[in-house]
N, C-alpha and C positions, 0 to 999 in steps of 0.2 A: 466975462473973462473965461469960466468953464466955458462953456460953448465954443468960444473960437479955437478951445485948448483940441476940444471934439472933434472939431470941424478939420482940424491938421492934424492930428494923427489919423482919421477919416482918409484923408486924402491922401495922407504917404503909404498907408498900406496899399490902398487903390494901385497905388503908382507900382509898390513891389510885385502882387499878382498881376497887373496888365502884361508885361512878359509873356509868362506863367504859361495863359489864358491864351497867349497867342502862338505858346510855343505847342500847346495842345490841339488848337484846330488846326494847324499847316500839319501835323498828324495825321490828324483824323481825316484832314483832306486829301494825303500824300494817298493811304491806304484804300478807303473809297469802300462802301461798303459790301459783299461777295453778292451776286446776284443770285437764288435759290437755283437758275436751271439757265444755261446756255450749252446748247449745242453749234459744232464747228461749223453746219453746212447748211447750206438752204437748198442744193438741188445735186441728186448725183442719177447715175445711167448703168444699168445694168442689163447683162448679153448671158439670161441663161441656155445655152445651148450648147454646149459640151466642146465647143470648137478652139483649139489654142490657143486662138482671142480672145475668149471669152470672159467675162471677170465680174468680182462680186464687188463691193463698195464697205467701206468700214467707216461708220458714221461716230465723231466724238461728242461726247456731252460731258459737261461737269457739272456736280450735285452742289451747290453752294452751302447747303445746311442738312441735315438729314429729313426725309424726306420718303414719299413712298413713291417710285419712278412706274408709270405705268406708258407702252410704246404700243398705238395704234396702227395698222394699216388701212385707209380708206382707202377703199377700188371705186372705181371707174363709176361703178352704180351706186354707189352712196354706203355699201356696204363696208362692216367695220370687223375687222378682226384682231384679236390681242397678240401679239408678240412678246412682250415683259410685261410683267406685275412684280414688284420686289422691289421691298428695302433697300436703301441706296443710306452707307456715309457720305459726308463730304468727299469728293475726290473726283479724280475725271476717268470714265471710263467708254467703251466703245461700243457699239450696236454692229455685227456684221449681218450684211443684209445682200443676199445673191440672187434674189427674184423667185425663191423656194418657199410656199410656205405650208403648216400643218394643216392638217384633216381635220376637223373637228369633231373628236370623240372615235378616231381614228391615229394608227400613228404612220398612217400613209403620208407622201408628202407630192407637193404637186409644184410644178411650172409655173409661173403667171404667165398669161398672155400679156401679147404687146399692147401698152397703154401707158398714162398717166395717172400715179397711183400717190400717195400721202404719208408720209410718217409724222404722225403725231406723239409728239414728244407730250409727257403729264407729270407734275412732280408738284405733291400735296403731303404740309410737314404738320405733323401732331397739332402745331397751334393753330391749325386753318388757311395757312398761307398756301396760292395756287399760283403756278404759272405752266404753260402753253407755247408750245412753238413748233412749226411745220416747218415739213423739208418737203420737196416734191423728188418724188422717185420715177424714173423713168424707165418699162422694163421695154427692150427693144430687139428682133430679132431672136427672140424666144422659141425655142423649140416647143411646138405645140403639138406633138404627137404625145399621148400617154403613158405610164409605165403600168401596164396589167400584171399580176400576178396572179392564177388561178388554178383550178383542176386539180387541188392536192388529194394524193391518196398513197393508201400504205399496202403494204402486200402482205402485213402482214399487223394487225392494230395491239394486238396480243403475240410477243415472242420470247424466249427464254432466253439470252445469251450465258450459257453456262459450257460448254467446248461439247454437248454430245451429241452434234449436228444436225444431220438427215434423218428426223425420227416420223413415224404417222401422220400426219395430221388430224385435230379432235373432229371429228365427225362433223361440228357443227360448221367447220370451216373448209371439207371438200368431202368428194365424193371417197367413199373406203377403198382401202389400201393406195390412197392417195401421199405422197410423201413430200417433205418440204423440207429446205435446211430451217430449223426454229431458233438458229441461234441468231439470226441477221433477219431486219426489213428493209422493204425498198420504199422509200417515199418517190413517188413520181408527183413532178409538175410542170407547169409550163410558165413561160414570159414571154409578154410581147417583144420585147426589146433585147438587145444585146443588152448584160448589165452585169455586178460585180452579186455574189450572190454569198450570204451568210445566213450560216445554217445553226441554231441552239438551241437547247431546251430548259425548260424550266419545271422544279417539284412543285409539288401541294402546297410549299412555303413561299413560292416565290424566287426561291434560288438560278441562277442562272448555270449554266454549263455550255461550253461551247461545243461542237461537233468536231473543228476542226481548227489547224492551228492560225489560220489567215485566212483571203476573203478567196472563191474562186472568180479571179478576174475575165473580165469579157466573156463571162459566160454566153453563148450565141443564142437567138430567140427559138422561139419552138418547146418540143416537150423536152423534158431534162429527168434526171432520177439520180439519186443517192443513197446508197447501200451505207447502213448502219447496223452495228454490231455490237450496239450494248454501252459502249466504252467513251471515255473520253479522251482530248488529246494526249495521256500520257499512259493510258494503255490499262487505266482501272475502269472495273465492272461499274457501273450505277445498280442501285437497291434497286428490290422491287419497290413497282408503287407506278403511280400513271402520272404521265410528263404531258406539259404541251411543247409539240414539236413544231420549231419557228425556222419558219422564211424569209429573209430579207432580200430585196433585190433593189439595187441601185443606178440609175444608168449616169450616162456621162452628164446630162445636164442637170442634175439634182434629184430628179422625180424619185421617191421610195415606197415601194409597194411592200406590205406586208402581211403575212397570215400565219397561221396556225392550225394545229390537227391534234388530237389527241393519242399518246399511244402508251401501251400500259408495257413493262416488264413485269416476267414472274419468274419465279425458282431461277434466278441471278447466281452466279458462282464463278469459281476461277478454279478452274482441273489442273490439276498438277503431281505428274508422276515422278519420282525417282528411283534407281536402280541404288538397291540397300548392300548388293554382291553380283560378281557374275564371274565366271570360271569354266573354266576348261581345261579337260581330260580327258586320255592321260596326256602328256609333253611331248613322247614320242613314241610312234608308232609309224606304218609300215602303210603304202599305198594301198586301197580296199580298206585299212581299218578304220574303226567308225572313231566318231569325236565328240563325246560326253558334253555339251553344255547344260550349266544350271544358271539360272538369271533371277533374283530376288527382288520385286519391285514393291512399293508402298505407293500409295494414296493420299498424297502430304497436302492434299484441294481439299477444297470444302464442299463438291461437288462428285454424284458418283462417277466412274468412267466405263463407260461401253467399249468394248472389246474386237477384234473380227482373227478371223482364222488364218491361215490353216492353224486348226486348233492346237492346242500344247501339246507334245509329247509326239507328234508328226515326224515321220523319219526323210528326212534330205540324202538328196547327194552334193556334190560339189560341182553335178552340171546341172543342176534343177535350181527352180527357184519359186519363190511363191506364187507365183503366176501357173506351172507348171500345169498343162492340160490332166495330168495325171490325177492331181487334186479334184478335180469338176465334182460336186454333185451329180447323182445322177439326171437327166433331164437338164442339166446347165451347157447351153449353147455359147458360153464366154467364161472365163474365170473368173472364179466366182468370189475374191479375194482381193479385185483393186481396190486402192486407197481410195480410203471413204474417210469425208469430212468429220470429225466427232467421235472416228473410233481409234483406241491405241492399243498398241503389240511391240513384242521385246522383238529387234531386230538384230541380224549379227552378220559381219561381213570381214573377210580375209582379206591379205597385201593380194593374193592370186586371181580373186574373185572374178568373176566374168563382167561383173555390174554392183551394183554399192546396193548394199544389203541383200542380198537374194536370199538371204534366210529371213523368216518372220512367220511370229508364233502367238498366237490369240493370248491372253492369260488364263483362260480357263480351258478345259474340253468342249464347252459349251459357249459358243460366244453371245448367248442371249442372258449371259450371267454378269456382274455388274459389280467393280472393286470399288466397294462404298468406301468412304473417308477415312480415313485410320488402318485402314486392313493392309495388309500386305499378301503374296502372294508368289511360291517359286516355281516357275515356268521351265521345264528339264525336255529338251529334245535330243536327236543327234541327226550328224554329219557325217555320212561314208564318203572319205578320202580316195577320188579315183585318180590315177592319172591323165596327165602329167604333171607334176608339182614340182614346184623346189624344194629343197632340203632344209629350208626354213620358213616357215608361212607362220604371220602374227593373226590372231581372229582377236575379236573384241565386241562390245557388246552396245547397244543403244535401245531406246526407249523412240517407237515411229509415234508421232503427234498426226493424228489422219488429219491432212488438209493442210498442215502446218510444218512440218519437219522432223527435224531427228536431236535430242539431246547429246552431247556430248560422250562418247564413249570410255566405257568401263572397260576394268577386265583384261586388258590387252596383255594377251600369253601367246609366246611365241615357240610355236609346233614344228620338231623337228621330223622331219619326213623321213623316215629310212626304209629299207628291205621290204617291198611286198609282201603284204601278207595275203595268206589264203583265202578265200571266202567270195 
């Protein structure tokens, strides 16, 4: 009697889970279980050769479980090179592949020639599990010419970029009284190829810096050169200290050549003059009479500043001008006073003037003297008024930048011109 009581309640529970039990495997049927590794393609065709046909391939895979994804390229000769190594979550991501691949132990990059080539797919999860699958790649119509990058050199390995230009060069680098601008190098090189070309460098840490603000495109083949001045694209000094200076060149069909050179900055700075006062007297005076200027400049750089003549305190007229044969040194076959890169003088110039600035006054008597950082210094000449002038002439005052420009004008007093005076 127990037993049969066993035997049917046995059976009715049976009967309530068989449902259950069935309502869970059309489940687990419905969903199926994720496969560790499938990728979209089995064979795709790539045209690296720069031409507006030409196209790369985007190959899909999904990671079914997490997983270490690793992506082979077998070539033609049985040789294998890696493309990915890297942790993969679940999810589906993409492989592009344009028939371009790395240098090994290089960061050149090369073409493949035309052939039948392999991507092997690898994806191996913590608990042992592996799976494998190939695509065949096809590169065809490939530019098989190379992208060379070579011949890099500097004109300069060792230069100062601090504003005080054309100074000696050290003995150990030409012949004496040999002269160089030291605030700029030239890197010269050359490429085989028309190609897009990016220029950087990097410090002792690894830092990068760019030279310029984009790439120079279609650069044409042949020797090339690039004058550098210190600076980066927004127009700050770099410390001293030794860079490697990088080449990139890229052509149209992927190839990338790359090098580097070593170059040191030293005694780095940023020169920078201001005009503290500048004035002129008297207000009015008489054609022939002369015209008092005093001009008060500082040294607000951090860098010292070289100077050039006609020295302070040099008497003008209002038909002369710095250039003036009059000034020459003796033995001086040219005047001897053109604007030179790296040197600055307080400049001054009137609404009458013949030419913009034709006054300009070294800072010192001595232009081999040197407004170190913080100093200041007041520069006083004159100006004999000849005629013919108007009866109102405005003069004012600037700071010349040799090689570079002129500051803004100070000072501006306006001279009235009357009665001839004697003299």
């Amino acid at each position: 009697m127990v037993g049969a009581v066993i035997r049917a309640l046995t059976n009715h529970v049976a009967g309530l889970l068989a449902p259950l039990a069935l309502g869970a495997a059309a489940v687990l049927a419905g969903c199926g279980a994720q496969p560790l590794l499938h990728v979209g393609a089995q064979r795709i065709v790539v045209e690296p050769n720069g031409s507006a046909t030409a196209h790369g391939a985007s190959v899909s895979y999904t990671i079914g479980q997490p997983a270490h994804l690793t992506v082979l390229l077998r070539q033609p000769s049985g040789q294998e090179l890696q493309l990915r190594s890297i942790d993969r979550a679940p999810d589906t991501y993409a492989l592009a592949f344009n028939g371009v691949v790395g240098s090994p132990g290089s960061p050149d990059q090369r073409v493949l020639p035309d052939g039948t080539y392999q991507l092997i797919f690898q994806a191996h999860t913590p608990g042992g599990q592996s799976a494998t699958q190939l695509v065949q790649a096809v590169v065809r119509q490939a530019d098989p010419v190379p992208l060379v990058l070579n011949h890099l050199a500097l004109t300069l390995p060792v230069f100062s970029p601090n504003g005080q230009g054309v100074r000696p060069v050290p003995p150990m680098d030409g012949p004496p009284g040999d002269q160089q601008n030291l605030d700029q190098t030239t890197l010269d090189y050359a490429v085989s190829k028309s190609a897009d070309i990016f220029i950087w460098v990097t410090d002792a840490h690894g830092n990068s810096t760019p030279l310029h603000s984009q790439l120079a495109r279609n650069t044409k083949a042949g020797d090339q050169s690039f004058i550098w001045d210190g600076r980066d694209p927004n127009g700050m000094v770099l410390a001293d200290g030794t860079y490697q200076l990088h080449v990139r060149a890229t052509d149209a069909s992927g190839n990338v050549a790359e090098q580097a050179i070593p170059v040191t900055i030293v005694h780095s700075g940023v020169p920078n003059v201001q005009i503290v006062s500048a004035g002129f007297s008297p207000t009015t005076l008489g054609n022939n009479g002369v015209l008092h200027v005093e001009v008060t400049v500082r040294n607000s750089g951090n860098v010292a500043i070289k100077t050039l003549g006609p020295p302070a305190g040099t008497a003008y007229t209002t038909h002369m001008s710095y250039l003036d044969p009059s000034f020459n040194k003796p033995g001086d076959v040219s005047p001897p006073f053109v604007d030179t890169r790296g040197r600055w003088r307080v400049a001054v110039r009137w609404t009458s003037g013949p030419q913009d600035y034709p006054v300009r006054w070294a800072f010192f008597a001595d232009d081999s003297q040197e407004l170190q950082p913080g100093q200041q210094v007041t520069v006083r000449g004159t100006i004999k008024i000849l005629p013919p002038q108007p009866s109102r002439v405005v003069f004012s005052a600037a700071v010349e930048m040799g090689g570079i420009g002129f500051t803004s004008d100070y000072g501006q007093t306006t001279v009235t011109i009357g009665i001839p005076t004697q003299g």
